[in-house]
C-alpha positions in Angstrom: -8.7 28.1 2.9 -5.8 30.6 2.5 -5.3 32.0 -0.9 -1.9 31.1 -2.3 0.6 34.3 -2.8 1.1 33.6 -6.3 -2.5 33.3 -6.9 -3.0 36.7 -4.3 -0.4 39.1 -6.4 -2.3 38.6 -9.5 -5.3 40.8 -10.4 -7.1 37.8 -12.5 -7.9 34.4 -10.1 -6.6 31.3 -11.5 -8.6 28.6 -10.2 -6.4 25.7 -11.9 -3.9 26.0 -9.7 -6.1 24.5 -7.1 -6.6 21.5 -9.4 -2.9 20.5 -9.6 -1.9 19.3 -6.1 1.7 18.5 -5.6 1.4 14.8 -4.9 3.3 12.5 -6.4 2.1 10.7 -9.7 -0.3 7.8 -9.5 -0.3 4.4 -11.0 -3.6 4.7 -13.7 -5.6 2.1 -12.5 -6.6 4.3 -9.7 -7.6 7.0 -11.6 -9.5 4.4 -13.7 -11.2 3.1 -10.4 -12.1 6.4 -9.5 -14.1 7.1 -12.6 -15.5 3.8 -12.8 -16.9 4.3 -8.9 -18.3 7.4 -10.2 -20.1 6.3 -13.3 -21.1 3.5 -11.3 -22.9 5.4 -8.5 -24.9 7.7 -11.2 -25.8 4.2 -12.9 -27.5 2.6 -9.5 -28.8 6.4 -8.1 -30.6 5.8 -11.7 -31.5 3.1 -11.6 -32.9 3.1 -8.0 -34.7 6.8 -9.4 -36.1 4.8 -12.2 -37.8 1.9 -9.8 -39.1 3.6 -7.6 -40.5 6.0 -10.2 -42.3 2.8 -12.2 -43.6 1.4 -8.9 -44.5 4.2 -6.6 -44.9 6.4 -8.2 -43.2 10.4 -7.8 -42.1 11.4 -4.4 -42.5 14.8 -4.2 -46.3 16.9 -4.7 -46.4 20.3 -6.2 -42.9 20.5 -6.9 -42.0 23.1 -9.6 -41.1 20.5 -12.2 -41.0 22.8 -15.5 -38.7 24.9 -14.1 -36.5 22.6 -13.0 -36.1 20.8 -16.4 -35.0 24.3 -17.3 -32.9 24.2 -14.4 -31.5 20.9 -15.2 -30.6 21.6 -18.9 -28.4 25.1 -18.0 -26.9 23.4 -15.5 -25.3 20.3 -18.1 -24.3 23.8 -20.4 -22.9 25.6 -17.5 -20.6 21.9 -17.0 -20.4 21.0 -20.2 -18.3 24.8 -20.9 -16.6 24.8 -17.0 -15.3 21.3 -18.3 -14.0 22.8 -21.4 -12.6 25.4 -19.6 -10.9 23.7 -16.4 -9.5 20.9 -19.0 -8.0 23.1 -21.9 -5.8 24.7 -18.8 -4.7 21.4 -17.1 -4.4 20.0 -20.5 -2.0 23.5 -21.3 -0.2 22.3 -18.1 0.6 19.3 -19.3 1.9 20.2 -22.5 4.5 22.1 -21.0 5.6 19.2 -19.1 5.8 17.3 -21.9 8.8 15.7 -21.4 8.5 14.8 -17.9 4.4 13.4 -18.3 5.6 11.3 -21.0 8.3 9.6 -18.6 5.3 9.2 -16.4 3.2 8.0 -18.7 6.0 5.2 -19.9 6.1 3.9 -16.4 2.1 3.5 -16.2 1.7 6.3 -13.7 -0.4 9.8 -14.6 1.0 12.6 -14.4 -0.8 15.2 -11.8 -2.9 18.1 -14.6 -3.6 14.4 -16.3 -5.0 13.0 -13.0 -6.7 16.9 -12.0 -8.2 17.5 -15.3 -10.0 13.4 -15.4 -11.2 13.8 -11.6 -12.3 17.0 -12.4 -14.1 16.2 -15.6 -15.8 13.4 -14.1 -17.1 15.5 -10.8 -18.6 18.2 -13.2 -19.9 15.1 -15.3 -21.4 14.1 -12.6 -23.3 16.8 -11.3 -25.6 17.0 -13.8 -27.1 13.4 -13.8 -27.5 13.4 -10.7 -29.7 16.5 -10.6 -31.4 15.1 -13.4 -32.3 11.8 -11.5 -33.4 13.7 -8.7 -36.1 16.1 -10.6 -37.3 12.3 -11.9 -37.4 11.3 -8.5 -39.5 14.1 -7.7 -42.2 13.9 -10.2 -40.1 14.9 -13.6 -40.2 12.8 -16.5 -39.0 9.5 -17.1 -37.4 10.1 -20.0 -35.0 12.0 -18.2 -33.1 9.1 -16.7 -31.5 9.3 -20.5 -29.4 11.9 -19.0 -28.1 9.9 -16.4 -26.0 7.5 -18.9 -25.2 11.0 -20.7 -23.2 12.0 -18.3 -21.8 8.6 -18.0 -20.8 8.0 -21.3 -19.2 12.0 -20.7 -17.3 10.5 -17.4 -16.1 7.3 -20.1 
């Protein structure tokens, strides 16, 4: 993928202007299917992690489970500030559009930082319980399914 020229002249990368494609504005209700999809999928990759968990028992033998708990909790910090991060850009974005988002917004359609910064939010969201369902799946504790509807109720 070729860096854009604005993005090349400068000596600092900007990484949100990769999040802002230049598509036309969407209606919301795709956005909100999008994000319900996604909380959806972590909700049954749980729940399938949690049943065959209670009846079979872990998959995986020997697997380095302490470390991965560690693993799992820096990685929800490490999302949990990249979300911060990426949003309170987009969100800057979209304040100096102001004008033209709330036009948008009037006509039921969100404006592209708006649509960036939710898909965005939710992917990083996402990340997270997954990884956590999988070190479950492979012989981590129950009790980490919990994390799972975390980072649903992050993607809501």
């Amino acid at each position: 993928m070729a860096v854009p020229r604005a993005v090349a002249r400068t000596c600092c990368f900007d990484a949100s202007a990769y999040f802002v494609p230049t598509m036309p504005a969407q209606p919301i209700r795709v956005i909100q299917s999008i994000l319900v999809a996604l909380m959806a999928g972590l909700v049954l990759f749980g729940g399938v992690t949690g049943f065959l968990r209670w009846t079979s028992g872990p998959v995986g033998s020997g697997a380095p489970v302490e470390v991965l708990l560690i693993v799992v909790a820096a990685v929800y910090v490490g999302c949990a500030v990249a979300s911060v991060v990426v949003r309170s850009k987009l969100a800057a974005r979209a304040r100096a559009n102001r004008t033209e988002n709330v036009e948008l917004l009037r006509k039921d359609l969100l404006p592209n930082e708006l649509r960036a910064a939710a898909i965005v939010g939710a992917a990083v969201a996402e990340g997270p319980g997954l990884l956590a369902a999988v070190v479950v799946l492979i012989g981590g504790p129950v009790d980490l399914l919990a994390l799972v509807l975390v980072s649903v109720l992050w993607i809501a």
